[in-house]
N, C-alpha and C positions, 0 to 999 in steps of 0.2 A: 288221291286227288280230291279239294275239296270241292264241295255241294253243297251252294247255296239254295237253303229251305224259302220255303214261304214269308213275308213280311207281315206281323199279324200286330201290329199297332195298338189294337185293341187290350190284348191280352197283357199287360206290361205288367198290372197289378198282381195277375195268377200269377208270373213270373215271379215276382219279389217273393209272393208266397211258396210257391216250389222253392224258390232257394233257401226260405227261415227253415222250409220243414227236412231241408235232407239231410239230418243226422237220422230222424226215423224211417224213413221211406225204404220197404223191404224190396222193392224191385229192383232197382239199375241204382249204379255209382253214381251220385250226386256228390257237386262239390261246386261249392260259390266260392269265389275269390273278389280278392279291391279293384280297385282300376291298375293298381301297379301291379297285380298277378299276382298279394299274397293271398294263402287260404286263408278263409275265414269259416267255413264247417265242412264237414267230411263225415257222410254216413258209414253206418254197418258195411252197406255192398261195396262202398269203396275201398274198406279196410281188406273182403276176400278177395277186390278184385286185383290190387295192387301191392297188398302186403304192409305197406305204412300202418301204424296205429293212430287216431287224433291226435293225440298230443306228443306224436314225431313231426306231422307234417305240418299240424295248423300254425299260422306265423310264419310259416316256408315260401319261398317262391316256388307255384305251382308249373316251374321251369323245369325243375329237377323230373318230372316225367317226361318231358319230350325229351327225344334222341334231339344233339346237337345239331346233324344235319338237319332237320325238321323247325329248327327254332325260329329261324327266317319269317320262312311261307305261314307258320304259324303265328306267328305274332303282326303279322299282315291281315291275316284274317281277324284276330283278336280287336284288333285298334278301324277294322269295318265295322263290326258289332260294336263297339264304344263309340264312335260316330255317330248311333244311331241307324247304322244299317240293319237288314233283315235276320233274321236267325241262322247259323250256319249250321250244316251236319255234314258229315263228311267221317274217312274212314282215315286212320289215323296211326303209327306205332305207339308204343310206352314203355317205358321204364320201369318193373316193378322193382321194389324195396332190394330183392337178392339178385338183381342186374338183369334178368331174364326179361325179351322184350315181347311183347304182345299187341296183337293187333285189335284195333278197339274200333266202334263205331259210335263217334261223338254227335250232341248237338249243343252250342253255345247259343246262349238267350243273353239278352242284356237285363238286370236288376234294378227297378227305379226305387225309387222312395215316393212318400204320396205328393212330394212336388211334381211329382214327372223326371225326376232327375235320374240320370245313370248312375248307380252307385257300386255297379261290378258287374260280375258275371256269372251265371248260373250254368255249369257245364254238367249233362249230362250222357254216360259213358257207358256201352255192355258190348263184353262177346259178339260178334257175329254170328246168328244164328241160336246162341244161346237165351236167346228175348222169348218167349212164347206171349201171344195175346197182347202183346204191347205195343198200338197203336206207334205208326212210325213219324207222326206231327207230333210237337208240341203240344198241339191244341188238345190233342185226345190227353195228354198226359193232364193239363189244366184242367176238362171236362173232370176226370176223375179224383183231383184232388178237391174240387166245387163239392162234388160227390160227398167225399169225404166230409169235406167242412159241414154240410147239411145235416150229416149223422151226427159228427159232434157237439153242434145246435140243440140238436135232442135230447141228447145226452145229459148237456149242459142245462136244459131245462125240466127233466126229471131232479137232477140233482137239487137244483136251486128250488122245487117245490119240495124236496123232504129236508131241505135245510130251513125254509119257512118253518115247515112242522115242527120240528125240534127247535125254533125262535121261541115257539108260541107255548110251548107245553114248559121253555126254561123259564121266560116270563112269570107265567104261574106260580111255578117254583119260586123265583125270586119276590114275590109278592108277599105269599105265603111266608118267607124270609124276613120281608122289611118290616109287616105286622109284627111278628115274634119277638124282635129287635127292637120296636117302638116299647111295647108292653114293659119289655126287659131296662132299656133308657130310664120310662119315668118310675121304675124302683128305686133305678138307681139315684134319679133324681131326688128324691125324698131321703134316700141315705144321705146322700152329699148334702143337701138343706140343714141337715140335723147336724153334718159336723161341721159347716161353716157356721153355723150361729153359736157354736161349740167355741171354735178359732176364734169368730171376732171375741168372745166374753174373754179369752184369753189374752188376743192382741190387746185390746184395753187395758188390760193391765200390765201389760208388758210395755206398752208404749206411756205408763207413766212412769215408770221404773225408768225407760229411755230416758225421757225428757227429765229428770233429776239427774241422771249421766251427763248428758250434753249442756247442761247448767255448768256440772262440774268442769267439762272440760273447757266450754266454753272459757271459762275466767283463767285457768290455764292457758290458752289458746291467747288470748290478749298480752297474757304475760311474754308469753315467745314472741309475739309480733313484735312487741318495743323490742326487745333483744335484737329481735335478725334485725329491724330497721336500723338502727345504729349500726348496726356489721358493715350491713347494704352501704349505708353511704360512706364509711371508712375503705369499701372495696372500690365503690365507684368513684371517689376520689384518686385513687392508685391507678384505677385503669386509664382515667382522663389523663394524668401523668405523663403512666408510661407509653398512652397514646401520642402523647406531644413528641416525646422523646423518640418513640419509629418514626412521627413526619418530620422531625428535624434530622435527622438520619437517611429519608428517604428526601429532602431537599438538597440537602447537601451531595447525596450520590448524582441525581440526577444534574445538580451543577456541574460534578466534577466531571460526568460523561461530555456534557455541550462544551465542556473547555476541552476536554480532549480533543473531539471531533473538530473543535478549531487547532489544535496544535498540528493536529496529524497535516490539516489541507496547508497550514504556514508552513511543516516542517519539506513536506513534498519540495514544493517551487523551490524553498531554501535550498534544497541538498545541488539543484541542478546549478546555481552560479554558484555556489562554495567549491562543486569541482571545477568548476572553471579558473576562479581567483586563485585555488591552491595548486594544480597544475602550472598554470602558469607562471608562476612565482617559484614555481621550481626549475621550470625553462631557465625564466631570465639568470637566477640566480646562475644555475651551471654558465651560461654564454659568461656571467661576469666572472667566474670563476678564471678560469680561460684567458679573459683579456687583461686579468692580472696578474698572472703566469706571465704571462709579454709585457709586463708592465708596463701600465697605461695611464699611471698616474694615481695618487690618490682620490682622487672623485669614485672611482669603481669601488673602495671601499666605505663610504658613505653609504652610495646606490644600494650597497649587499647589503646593509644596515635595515637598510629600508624596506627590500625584498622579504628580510629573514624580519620583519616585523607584517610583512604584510601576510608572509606564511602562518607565524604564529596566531595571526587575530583570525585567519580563515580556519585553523584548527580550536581555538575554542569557538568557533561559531558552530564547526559539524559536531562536537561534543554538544552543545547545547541543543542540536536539531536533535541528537541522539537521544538526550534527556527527554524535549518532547515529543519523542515517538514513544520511547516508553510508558510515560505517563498516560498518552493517548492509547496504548494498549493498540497501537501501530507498529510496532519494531518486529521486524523477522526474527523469531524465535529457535534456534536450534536445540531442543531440549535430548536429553537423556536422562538415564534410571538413575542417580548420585546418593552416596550417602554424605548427610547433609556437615555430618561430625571430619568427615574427611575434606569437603570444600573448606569450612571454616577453620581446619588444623591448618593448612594449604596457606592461607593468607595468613596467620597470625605474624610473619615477620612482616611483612608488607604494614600492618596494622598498627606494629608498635613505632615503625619508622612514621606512618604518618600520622599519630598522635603524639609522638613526641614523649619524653622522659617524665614528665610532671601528671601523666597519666597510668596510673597503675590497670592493668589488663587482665581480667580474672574468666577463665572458661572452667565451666560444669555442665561434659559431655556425656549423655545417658549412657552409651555404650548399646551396640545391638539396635541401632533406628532402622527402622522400616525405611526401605529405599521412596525417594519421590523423583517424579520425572518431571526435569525441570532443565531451566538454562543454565552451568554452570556460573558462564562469564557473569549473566543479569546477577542471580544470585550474592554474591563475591560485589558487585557493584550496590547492591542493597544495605551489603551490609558494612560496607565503606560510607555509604550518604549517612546510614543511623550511626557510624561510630562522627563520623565530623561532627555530626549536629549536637550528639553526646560532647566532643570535645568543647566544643564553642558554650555548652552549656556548662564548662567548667576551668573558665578562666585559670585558676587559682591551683586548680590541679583536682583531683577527684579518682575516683574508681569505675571501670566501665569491665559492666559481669556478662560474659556469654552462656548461655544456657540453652542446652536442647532437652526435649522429653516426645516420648510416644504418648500421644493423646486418644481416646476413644470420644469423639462428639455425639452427644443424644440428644433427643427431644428437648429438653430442660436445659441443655450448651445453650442452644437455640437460641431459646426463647430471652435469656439471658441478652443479647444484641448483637451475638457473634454471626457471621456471614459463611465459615468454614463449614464445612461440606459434612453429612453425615457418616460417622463409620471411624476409620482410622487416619489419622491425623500425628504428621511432625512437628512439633512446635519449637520456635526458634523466642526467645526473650534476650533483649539489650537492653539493657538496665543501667542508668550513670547515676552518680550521685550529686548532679547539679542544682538547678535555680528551679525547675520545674515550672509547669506551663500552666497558666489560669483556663477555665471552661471556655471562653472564648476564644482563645488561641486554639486549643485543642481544636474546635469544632471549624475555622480554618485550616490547621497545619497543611493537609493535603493538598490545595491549591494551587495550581500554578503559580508564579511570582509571588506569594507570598510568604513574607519574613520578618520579622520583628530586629533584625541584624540592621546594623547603620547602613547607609548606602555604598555599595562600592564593597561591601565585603561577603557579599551571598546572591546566587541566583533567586533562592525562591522555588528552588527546581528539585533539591533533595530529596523532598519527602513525596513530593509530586510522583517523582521517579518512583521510588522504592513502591508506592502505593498500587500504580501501573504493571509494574513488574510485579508484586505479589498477585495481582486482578487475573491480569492475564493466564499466571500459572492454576487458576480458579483456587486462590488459598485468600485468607484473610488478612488485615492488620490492621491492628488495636492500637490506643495509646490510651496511657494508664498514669499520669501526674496530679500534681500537687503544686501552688509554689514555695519552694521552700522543703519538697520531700524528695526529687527526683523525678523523671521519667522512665517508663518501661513502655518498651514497643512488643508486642505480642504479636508473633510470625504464625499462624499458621497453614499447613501446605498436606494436598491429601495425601496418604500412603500410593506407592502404584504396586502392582505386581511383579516380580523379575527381580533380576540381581542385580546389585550396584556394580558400575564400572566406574575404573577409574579416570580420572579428568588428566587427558592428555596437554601437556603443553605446547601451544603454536610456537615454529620456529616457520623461520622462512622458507622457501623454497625454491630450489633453482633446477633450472634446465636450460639448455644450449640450445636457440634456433635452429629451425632447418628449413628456414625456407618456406614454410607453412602459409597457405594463404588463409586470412581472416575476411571475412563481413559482419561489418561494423555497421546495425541498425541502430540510428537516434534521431530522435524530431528535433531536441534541442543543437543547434548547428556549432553554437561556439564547444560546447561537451564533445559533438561527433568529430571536429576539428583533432581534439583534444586526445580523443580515442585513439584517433589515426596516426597524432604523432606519437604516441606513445608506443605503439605495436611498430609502426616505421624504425624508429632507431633500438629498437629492440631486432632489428634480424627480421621483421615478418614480412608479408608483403598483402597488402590491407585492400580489402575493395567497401567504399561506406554506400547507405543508403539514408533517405532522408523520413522513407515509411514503410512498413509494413511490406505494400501493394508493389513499391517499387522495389525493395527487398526480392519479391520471388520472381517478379519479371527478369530482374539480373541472376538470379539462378536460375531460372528458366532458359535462359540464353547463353549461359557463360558456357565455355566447351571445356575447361581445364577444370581441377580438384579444387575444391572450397574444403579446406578442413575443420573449421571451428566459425560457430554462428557467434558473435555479442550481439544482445539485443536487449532494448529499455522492455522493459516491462509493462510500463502504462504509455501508451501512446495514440496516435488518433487512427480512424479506419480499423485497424487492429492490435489488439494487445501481442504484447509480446509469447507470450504465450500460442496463441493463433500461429503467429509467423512462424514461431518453432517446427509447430505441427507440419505446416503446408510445404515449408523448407524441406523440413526430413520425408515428406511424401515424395519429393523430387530427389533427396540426396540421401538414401538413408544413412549412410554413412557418418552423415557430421557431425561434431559433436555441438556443443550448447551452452553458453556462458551467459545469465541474466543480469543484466546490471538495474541494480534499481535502490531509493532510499524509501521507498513506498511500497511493499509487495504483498502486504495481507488481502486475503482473502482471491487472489490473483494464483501465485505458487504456493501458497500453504493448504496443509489441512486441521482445519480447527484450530486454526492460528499458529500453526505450526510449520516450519519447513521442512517439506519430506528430505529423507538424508541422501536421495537420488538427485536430488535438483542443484548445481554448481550456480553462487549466486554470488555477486560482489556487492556491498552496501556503497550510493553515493553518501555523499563526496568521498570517492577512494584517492589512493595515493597511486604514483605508476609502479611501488614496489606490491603495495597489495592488487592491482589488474592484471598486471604480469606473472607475479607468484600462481593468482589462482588460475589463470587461463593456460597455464602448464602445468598444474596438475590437470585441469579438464582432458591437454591433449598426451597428458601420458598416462591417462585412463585410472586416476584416480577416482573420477567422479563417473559418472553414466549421462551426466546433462539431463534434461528436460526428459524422462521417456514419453513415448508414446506405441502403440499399437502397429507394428508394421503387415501390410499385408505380405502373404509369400507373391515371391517374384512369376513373372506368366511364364 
């Protein structure tokens, strides 16, 4: 049962002291702890009375002695004494170290600091009846460590007057030391005089000996000066140079970036009425088709006349958006590991058909190129734009050389004006033997719309393209003329790691409706129109939305199966993307079809489109929306993933 001692208010300081002194204290278990209960010292008597050594229990919570039933009522009384309550004593179980428990008669003090502050607790512990002569207060225990401290007073001033003694008698000694020392100094003084006057007669004549040296060198020293000054300004002419030559370089990049960034926002708007005008044009034409099976008169064959012209002019306009998305380093990129000698073996019929006879075609393939991870199709489209412009540059007829090499790029590539990446490197050269480009043409070539070709027989977009499409693959491309000596275009593209695969070729693909329902998200309304009837007379059965927001609210609500999401990619409230997400949180099931002519930085990574995401480029045809939305739904592709959580 505890028993509350006396409240002694006074004594708080003795206390602090009782608890610094109980690792020595030969009487009773002493042991201070924090406010939180850990130890922080533990005397001699606590070590026989409990079995713990110091450095088991200090740092411990001093918990592990109380029995668990006791921990309660104990710690009740603990946080009275930290309150500031009076000192407790009371008789107690314990815990020793080998589990055996013991009955102890405690008293708990509280520990201030010289604020007055509580800083723990001082708990002292013994045997019942094993105490002889040991006052059962506090106070008597404080009286006798006062005691105590008075002895050690004395002590401590004995000491401190034979450590005076021994101050005063080193003193002496050291006096006696410094005299000896001084004596010793100006001997040495007087030696060292004799050899410095010694040195300087030497220094003097050694420093005229100098100064006839540095005469000598001196007139040498002038000589080299004219030398390097003539060097100096033959270098710093070269550098002011070749300084011109990186800002015309870095002017010119920087142009061709702001004209991308304009193509990319014209080609965007573009792609969404080109799918309009060419869908459409494919409607009408089928209905005329039809009413001239019933024969309707010749007028429907004008009309189709008309139709299939208005098809044609809407197909080179999405080639021309296509161009400048590439060039804008905007076009969704499908790349893989290729070897570059196998694309270009690939095309050479295609090559000579579109050069023509009066053009001889010469390849020199390294053999063994290091694979580069690139776009097939772009690639092959590169090198189509450099062989036409090679053609055009040789009216009369000519020679156009294909050549690949493994390159190693260094330090010294660099600095030279190359952009190609450090390390290993495939390098692609097309070489014609035409008219050749003056330095200002050169330093146009790559421009959007610009061409030196009469009007009416060239975009302007060629070299634009090719430039974009090199950029984006992070490779470089040079051009190398003369007029009068030919051109040479210099490809180069970094190595990647992995094995080359070979480049499959797109055929179409078919699959039989079943009924499938579709949602058809688009902001643009005459496209969403267009969507819908395209998937309708295909077999489907089509639900559209006009955004995002309104996109999930109708999944939200619909009771029946949605099996295939289409959805724009850029649009208002929410990207396409988003919609995907929120859709498949409600259906996970669905699969995921993005239509878009704008998608970087949207589905790709690093300008790249993952080979998980099913994507149609605008302006599509209804053979290419329907091709690819039957592979999505016969699980060629995975659509858009996303994270699903497991179901509840």
């Amino acid at each position: 049962m505890v028993k509350p001692g006396g409240h002694v208010p006074a004594t708080l300081a003795a206390l602090a002291a009782l608890a610094a002194d109980a690792e020595t204290s030969p009487r009773d278990a002493i042991v201070s702890t924090t406010r939180a209960g850990v130890v922080r010292s533990w005397n001699p008597s606590a070590v026989l009375l409990y079995g713990y050594l110091a450095e088991d229990i200090v740092g411990r919570c001093a918990e592990v002695l109380c029995p668990p039933e006791e921990r309660t009522r104990e710690a009740e009384t603990v946080q009275r004494v930290l309150a500031g309550g009076p000192t407790e004593r009371f008789d107690a179980d314990r815990v020793c170290r080998d589990g055996t428990v013991i009955r102890v008669s405690l008293t708990v003090a509280p520990v201030v600091d010289k604020e007055g502050s509580i800083t723990g607790l001082a708990t002292v512990s013994w045997k019942p009846g094993a105490r002889h002569g040991v006052p059962v207060q506090v106070e008597g225990g404080v009286e006798s460590e006062r005691r105590d401290a008075r002895e050690a007073q004395e002590r401590y001033d004995v000491n401190v007057a034979a450590q005076r003694r021994h101050a005063r008698e080193a003193q002496e000694r050291y006096e006696n030391e410094v005299a000896a020392q001084r004596r010793a100094a100006r001997e040495a003084q007087e030696r060292y005089d004799n050899e410095v006057n010694a040195h300087r007669r030497a220094a003097r004549e050694a420093q005229e000996q100098v100064e006839a040296e540095i005469e000598t060198e001196r007139r040498d020293a002038l000589q080299a000066r004219d030398v390097f000054s003539v060097r100096r300004a033959g270098e710093r002419r070269e550098a002011v140079e070749q300084n011109e030559v990186l800002q015309a370089r870095l002017q010119q990049a920087q142009r061709l970036e702001n004209l991308g960034q304009l193509a990319g926002g014209i080609a965007h708007d573009f792609n969404n009425l080109l799918g309009v005008i060419l869908n459409y044009a494919t409607f009408v034409s089928e209905e005329m088709d039809a009413a001239t099976e019933a024969d309707w008169g010749g007028r429907w064959e004008t009309a189709r006349g008309d139709v299939t012209q208005i098809k044609q002019s809407a197909e080179r306009a999405a080639r021309l958006t296509h161009q400048l998305l590439a060039f804008a380093r905007r076009e969704v990129v499908r790349p893989q590991v290729i070897d570059l000698d196998q694309v270009i073996s690939g095309m050479m019929e295609m090559l000579s058909r579109t050069l023509g006879e009066h053009i001889d075609v010469t390849t020199s393939f390294a053999g063994g190129l290091w694979p580069v991870l690139a776009d097939p199709g772009q690639l092959g489209q590169v090198l189509v734009n450099l062989a036409v412009n090679a053609r055009d540059a040789m009216p009369d007829g000519g020679t156009l050389s294909i050549e690949t090499s493994n390159v190693s790029v260094d330090a010294d590539f660099i600095a030279g004006g190359s952009k190609a990446r450090l390390g290993r490197n495939v390098r692609l050269r097309v070489s014609d033997s035409g008219c050749g480009m003056p330095a200002d043409v050169i330093e146009h070539a790559f421009e959007p719309f610009f061409t030196t070709k009469p009007v009416g027989t060239g975009t302007g977009l060629g070299l634009a393209t090719a430039y974009g499409i090199i950029a984006q693959a992070e490779g470089d491309i040079q051009i190398y003329s003369e007029p009068g000596a030919g051109t040479t275009f210099s490809i180069m593209l970094p190595a990647t790691a992995g094995a080359a695969t070979a480049v499959s070729e797109q055929v179409p693909y078919q699959r039989s409706p079943k009924g499938e329902t579709i949602l058809v998200v688009e902001d643009e309304a005459a496209l969403r129109e267009v969507a819908k009837r395209i998937f309708v007379r295909n077999g489907y059965h089509v639900i559209i939305a006009a955004s995002g927001p309104e996109a999930i609210e109708i999944v939200r609500t619909y009771q029946g199966d949605i099996h295939l999401l289409v959805t724009d990619v850029v649009m208002p409230y929410l990207l396409g993307k988003e919609v995907s997400e929120q859709i498949r949180a409600l259906k996970p099931n669905i699969e995921v079809l993005f239509m878009s002519g704008y998608a970087r930085g949207v589905l790709t990574s690093q300008d790249m489109l993952d080979p998980n995401v099913a994507l149609v480029e605008k302006p599509f045809t209804e053979a290419e929306l329907i091709g690819t939305a039957a592979k999505v739904l016969n699980g060629h592709f995975r659509g858009f993933t996303t994270t699903q959580s497991a179901p509840a």
